[in-house]
C-alpha positions in Angstrom: 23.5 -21.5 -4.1 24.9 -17.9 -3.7 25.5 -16.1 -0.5 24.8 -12.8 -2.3 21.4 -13.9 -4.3 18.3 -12.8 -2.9 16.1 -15.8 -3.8 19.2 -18.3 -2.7 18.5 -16.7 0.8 14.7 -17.1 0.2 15.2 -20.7 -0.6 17.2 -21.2 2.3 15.6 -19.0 5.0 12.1 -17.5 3.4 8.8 -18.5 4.1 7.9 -21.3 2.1 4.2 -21.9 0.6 5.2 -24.9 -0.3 8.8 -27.4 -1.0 9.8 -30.0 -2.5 13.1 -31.7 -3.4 14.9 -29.0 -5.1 12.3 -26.2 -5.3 10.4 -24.3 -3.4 7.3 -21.7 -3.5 7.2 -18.2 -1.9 4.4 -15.3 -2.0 5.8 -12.5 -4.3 6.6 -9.7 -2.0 5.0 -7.0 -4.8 1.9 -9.0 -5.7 0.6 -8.4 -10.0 -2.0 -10.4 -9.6 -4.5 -11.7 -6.7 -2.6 -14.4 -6.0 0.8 -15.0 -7.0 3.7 -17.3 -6.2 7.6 -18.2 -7.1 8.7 -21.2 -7.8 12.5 -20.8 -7.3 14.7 -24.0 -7.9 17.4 -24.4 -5.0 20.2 -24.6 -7.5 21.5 -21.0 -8.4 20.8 -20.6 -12.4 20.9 -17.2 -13.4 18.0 -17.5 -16.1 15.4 -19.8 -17.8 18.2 -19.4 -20.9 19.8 -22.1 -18.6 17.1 -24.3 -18.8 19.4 -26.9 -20.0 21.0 -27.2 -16.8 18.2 -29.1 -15.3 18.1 -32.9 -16.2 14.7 -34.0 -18.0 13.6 -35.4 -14.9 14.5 -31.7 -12.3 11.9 -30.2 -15.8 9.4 -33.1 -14.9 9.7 -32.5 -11.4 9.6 -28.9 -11.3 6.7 -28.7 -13.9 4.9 -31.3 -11.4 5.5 -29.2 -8.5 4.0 -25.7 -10.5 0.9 -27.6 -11.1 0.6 -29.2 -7.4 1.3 -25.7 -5.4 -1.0 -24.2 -7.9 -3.8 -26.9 -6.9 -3.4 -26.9 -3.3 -4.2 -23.4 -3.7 -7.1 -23.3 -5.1 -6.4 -22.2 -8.6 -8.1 -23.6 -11.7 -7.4 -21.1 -13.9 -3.7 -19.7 -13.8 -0.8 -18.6 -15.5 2.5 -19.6 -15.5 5.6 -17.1 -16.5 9.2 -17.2 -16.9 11.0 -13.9 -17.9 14.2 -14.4 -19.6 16.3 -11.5 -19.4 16.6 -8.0 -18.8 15.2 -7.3 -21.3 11.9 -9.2 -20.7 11.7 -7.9 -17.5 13.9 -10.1 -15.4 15.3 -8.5 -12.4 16.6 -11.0 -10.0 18.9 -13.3 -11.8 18.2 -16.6 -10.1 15.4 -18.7 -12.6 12.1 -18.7 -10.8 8.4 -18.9 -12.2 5.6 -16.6 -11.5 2.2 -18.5 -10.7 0.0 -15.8 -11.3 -4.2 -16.4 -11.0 -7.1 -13.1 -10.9 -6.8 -9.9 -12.0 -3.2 -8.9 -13.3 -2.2 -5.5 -11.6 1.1 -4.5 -13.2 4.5 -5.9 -14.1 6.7 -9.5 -13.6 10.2 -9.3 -12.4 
């Protein structure tokens, strides 16, 4: 973890929809959607181009975990997204996943 990253402070210290070993889920402070989460892994990885990082089983275990925090909240139909990037619209460089369900109302960070 990072001492200056804002989501390696949320991991530590945020308010947490839901944890398990190695990740965690938090509300998205600027909601794009009627419902939507981040699923930020505790180890600091600046981007999903990093994805190799993660062992086969952190994937399993982290693609597990989207699906269980999106079913204990209720959502059937959902989306999952991972921006990769500045230019795809990343803006915090720690890896996370957006969980997004309902109407979309703007952009992903």
């Amino acid at each position: 973890m990072s001492d200056d990253c804002l989501f390696c402070t949320l991991y530590r210290e945020g308010d947490h929809v839901a944890s398990t070993e190695g990740f965690v889920a938090i509300r998205d402070i600027n909601p794009q959607a009627e419902t939507h989460l981040l699923i930020l892994p505790e180890r600091h990885i600046e981007s999903f181009h990093q994805i190799a990082d993660f062992s086969p089983d952190e994937t399993k275990r982290m693609l597990d975990f989207i699906a269980e925090v999106a079913a204990d909240n209720g959502l059937t139909d959902y989306r999952v997204v991972v921006n990769a990037g500045a230019g795809a619209g990343q803006t915090i460089f720690h890896l996370h996943w957006h969980v997004l369900s309902g109407g979309l109302t703007g952009r992903m960070t």
